[in-house]
C-alpha positions as CSV (number, residue, x, y, z in Angstrom):
1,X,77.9,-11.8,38.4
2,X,76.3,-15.3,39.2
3,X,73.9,-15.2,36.6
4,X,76.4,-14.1,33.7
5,X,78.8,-17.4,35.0
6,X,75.8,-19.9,34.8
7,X,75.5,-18.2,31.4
8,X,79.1,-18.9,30.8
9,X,79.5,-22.6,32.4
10,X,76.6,-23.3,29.9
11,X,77.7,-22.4,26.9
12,X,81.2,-23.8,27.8
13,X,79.1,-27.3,27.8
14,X,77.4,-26.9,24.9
15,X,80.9,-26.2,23.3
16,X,82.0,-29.2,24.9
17,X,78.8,-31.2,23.4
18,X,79.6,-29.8,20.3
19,X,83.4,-31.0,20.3
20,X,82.1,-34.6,21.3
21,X,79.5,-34.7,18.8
22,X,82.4,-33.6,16.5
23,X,84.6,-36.2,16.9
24,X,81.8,-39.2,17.1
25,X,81.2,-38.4,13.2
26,X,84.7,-37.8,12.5
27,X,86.9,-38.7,15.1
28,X,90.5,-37.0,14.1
29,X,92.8,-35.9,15.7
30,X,92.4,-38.0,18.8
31,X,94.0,-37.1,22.2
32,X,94.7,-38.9,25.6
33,X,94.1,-35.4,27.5
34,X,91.9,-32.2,26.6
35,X,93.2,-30.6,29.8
36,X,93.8,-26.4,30.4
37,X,94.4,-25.1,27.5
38,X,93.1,-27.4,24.9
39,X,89.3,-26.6,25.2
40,X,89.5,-23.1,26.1
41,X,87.3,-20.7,27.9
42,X,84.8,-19.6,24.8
43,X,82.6,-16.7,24.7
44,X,79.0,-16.0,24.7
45,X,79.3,-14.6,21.4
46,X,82.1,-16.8,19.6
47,X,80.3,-18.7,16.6
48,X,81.2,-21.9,17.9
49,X,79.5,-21.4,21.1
50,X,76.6,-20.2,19.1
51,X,76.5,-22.9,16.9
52,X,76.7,-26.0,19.3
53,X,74.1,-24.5,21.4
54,X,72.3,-24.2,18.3
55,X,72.5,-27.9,17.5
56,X,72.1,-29.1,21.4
57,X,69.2,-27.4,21.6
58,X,67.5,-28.4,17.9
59,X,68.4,-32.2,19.5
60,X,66.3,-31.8,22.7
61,X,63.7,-30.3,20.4
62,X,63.2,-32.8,18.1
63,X,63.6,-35.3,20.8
64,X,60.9,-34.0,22.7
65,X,58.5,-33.2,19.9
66,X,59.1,-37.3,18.9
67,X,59.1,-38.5,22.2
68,X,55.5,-38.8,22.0
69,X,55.2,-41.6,18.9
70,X,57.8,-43.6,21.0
71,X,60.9,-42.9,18.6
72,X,63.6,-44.4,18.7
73,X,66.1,-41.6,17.6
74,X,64.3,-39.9,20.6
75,X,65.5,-42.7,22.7
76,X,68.6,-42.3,21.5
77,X,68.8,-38.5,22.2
78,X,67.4,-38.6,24.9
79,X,70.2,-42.0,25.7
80,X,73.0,-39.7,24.8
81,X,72.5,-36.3,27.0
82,X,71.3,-38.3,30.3
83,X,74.3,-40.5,29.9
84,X,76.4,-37.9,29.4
85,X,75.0,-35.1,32.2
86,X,77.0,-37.1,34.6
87,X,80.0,-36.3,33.0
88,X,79.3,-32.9,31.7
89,X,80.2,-30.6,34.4
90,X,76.5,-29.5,34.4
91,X,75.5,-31.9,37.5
92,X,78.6,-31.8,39.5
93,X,82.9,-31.2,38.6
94,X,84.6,-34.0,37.5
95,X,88.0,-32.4,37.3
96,X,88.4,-31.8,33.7
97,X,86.8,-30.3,30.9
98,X,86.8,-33.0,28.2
99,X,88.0,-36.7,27.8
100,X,86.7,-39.4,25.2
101,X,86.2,-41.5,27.8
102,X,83.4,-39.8,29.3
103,X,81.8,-40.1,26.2
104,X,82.2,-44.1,25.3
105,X,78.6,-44.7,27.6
106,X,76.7,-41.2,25.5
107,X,78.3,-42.5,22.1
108,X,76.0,-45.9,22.1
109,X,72.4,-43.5,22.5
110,X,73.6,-41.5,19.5
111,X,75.2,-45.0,17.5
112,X,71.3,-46.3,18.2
113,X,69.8,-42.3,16.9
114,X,71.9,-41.9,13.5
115,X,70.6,-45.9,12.9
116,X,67.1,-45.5,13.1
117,X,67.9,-42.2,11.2
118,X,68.9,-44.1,7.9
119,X,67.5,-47.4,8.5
120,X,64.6,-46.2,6.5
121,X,67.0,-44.2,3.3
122,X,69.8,-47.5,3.8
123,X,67.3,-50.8,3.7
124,X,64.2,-51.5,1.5
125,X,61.3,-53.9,2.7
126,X,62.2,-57.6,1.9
127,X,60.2,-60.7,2.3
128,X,61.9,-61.8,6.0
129,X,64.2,-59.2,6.4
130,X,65.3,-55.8,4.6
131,X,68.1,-55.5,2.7
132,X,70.5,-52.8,2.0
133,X,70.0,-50.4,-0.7
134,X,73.0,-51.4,-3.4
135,X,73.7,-47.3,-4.2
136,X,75.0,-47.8,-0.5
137,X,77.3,-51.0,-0.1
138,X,80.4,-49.1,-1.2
139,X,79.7,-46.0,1.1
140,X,79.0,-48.2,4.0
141,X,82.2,-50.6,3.0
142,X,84.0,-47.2,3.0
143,X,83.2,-46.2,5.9
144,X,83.8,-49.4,7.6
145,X,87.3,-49.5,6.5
146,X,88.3,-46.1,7.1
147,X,86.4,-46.5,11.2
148,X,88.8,-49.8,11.1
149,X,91.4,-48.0,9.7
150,X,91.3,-45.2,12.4
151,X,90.6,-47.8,15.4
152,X,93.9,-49.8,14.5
153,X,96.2,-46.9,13.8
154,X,95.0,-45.4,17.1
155,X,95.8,-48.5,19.0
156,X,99.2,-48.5,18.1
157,X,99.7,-45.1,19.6
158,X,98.9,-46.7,23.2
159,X,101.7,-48.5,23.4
160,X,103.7,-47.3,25.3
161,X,103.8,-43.6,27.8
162,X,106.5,-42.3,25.6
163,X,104.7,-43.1,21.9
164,X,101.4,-41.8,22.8
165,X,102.7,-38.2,24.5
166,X,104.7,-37.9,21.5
167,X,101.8,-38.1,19.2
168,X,99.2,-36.1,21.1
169,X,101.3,-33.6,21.7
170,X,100.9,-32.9,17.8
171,X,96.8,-33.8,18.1
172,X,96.7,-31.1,21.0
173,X,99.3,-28.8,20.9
174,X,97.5,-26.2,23.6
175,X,97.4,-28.7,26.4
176,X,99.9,-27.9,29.2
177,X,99.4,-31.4,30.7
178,X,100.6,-33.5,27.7
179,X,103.8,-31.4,26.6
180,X,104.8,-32.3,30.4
181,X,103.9,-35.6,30.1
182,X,106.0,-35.4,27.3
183,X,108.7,-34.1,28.7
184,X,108.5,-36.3,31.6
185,X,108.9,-39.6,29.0
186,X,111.8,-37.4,27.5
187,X,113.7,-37.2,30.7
188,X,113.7,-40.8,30.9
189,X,115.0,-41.8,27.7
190,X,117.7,-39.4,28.7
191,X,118.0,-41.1,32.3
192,X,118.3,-44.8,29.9
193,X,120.6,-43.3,27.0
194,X,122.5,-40.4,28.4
195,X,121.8,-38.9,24.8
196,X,121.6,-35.2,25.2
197,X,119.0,-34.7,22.5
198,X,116.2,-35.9,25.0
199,X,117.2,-34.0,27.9
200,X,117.2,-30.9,25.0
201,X,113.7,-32.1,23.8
202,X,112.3,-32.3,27.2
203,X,113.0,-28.8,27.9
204,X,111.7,-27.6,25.1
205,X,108.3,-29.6,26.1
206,X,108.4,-28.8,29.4
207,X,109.2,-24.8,28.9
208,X,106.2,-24.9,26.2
209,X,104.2,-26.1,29.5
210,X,104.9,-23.5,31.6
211,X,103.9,-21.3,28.7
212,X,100.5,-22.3,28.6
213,X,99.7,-22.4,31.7
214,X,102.4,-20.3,34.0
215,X,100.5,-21.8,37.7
216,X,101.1,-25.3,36.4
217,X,103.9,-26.0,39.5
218,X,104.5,-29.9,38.7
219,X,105.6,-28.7,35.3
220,X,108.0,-25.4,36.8
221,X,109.3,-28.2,39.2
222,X,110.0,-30.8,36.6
223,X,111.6,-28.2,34.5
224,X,113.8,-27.6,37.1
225,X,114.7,-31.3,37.6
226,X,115.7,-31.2,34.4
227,X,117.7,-27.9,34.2
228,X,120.0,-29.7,37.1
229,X,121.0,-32.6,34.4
230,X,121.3,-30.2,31.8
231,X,123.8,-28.7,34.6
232,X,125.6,-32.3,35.4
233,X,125.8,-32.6,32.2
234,X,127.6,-29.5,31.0
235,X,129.9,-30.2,34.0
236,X,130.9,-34.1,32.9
237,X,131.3,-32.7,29.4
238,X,133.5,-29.6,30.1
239,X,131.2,-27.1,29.2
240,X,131.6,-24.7,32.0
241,X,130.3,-21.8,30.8
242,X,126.7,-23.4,30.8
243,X,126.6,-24.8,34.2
244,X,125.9,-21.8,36.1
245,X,123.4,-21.1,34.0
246,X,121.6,-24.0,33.7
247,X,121.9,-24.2,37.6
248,X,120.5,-20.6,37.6
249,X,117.4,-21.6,35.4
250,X,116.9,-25.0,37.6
251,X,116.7,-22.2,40.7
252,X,114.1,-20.1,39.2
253,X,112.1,-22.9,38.4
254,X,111.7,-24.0,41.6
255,X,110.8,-20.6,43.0
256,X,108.6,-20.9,40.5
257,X,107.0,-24.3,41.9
258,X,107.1,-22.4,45.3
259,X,105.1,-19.4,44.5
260,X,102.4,-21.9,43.5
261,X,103.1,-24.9,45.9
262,X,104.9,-22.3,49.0
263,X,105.1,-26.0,51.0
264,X,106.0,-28.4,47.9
265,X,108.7,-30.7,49.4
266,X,110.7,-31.7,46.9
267,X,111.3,-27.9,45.5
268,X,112.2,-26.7,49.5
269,X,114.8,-29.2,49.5
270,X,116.3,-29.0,46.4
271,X,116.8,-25.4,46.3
272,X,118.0,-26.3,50.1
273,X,121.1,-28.7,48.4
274,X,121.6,-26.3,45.3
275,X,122.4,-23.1,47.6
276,X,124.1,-24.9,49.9
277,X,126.8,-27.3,47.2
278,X,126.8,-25.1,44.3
279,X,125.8,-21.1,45.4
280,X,127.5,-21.6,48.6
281,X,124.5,-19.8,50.3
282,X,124.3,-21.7,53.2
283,X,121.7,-19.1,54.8
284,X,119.1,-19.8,52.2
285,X,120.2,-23.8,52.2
286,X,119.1,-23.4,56.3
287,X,116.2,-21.1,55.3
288,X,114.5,-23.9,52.8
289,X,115.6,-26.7,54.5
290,X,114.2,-25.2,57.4
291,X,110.3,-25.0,56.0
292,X,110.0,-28.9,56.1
293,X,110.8,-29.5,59.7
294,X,107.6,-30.3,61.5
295,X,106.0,-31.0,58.3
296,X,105.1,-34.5,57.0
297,X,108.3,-35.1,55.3
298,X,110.6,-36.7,58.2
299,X,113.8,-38.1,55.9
300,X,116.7,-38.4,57.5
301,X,118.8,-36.4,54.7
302,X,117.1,-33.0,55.8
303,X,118.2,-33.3,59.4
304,X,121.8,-34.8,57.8
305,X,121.8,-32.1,55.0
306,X,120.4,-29.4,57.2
307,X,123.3,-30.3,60.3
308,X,125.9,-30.0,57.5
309,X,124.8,-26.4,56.5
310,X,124.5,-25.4,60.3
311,X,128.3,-27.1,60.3
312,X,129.7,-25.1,57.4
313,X,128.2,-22.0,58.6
314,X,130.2,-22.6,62.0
């Protein structure tokens, strides 16, 4: 039903509005990504959908209804929600549901609304310029420091991939995209340390990715990636019994990646070398090996890999 998903793509932006508008008054927990499934899909009836259509809609009123005595919180109103209709999903996709970013431009038109707000209840009239109302030098002190506070603490979170994955994926625990990022950062610590406990961790992230959303195939094919070290691992160690296991898991994963991706390179051929060296199944090492000739990958390792195979088989 067209009309009923026009229904449902509005109220999923007023939600949106309402989240924004949210965090510009109290902006914790922060995020680097609000990807699938962080901001899910919300219903017509869910009180949150009601209640920040509520407020979007009581904004545009009043912004009309004072648009006429030149206002400037209409201004800024009216600031914020053009500003931010470019980035709203409303006038055309921009690929994801929510990012802070897309609201740094909107955030100045509502900054310039909640002034002129309490300009009049913060300042009295002074002979050449008004001055702030004492009752309110410690609340605005207050909030100064605890903005500064925020803004500092935040900062320190950006530096570096691995810091700010690691803390986000606490602020937003539902978004696929950060628990691979995660588990991406995790897989190179182990790469640089050889420390097990990363290579653990990242699975763990990476699984919990797959969880939330099951067509995510970058995170299925890193999973896999990482299932093969688990499996080197276990083998340079001694620990038999898990390699097959964790060469098993590594295999599903990429089929995984395939019934998403059917043509994603790098899963054909590594599901081409893992039947061929470790299952031995050189029909199905010639069958996915096979799938990238005449495509755009031309390496010479799948002719070499692929002659070898042909080789074994006789």
């Amino acid at each position: 039903d067209i009309s009923l998903n026009v229904f449902e793509q509005m109220t999923q932006m007023d939600f949106t509005i309402g989240k924004y508008l949210f965090l510009l008054v109290f902006p914790h927990p922060l995020s680097s990504d609000y990807s699938f499934n962080q901001v899910p899909l919300i219903r017509l009836t869910d009180i949150k959908a009601i209640l920040s259509t509520l407020l979007t809609l009581a904004l545009l009123v009043f912004a009309i209804i004072r648009f006429k005595k030149k206002s400037l919180i209409s201004f800024g109103i009216f600031f914020f929600f053009i500003t931010f209709s470019i980035v709203s999903n409303a006038v055309f996709n921009v690929g994801t549901s929510m990012a802070e970013r897309f609201i740094y431009l909107p955030s100045l038109g509502l900054c310039i609304a909640i002034a002129a707000f309490l300009y009049p209840y913060l300042f009295r009239k002074g002979e050449g310029k008004d001055k702030v109302k004492s009752i309110w030098i410690l609340p605005l002190i207050g909030l100064f420091l605890l903005g500064s506070y925020k803004t500092i603490a935040r900062n320190k979170v950006w530096k570096n991939n691995f810091e700010l994955y690691k803390t986000d994926v606490e602020n937003v625990p539902n978004s696929a995209r950060i628990h691979l990022y995660y588990g991406i950062e995790l897989i190179t610590k182990y790469n640089q340390t050889k420390d097990l406990k990363y290579l653990n961790k990242a699975i763990e992230e990476i699984v919990w990715s797959t969880r939330i959303n099951p067509d995510f195939h970058h995170a299925h094919y890193n999973l896999a990636v990482a299932y093969e070290k688990a499996a080197k691992a276990a083998t340079e160690n001694k620990r038999l019994k898990e390699v097959a296991g964790h060469y098993d898991a590594a295999i599903n994963s990429y089929l995984e990646a395939l019934r998403i991706q059917p043509k994603h390179i790098k899963s054909n051929l590594n599901l081409g070398l893992l039947y061929g060296k470790v299952k031995k199944d050189l029909d199905k090492s010639i069958f996915y090996f096979s799938k990238l000739i005449n495509t755009t990958y031309n390496a010479e390792h799948l002719y070499d890999n692929l002659g070898i195979a042909y080789a074994m088989k006789g």
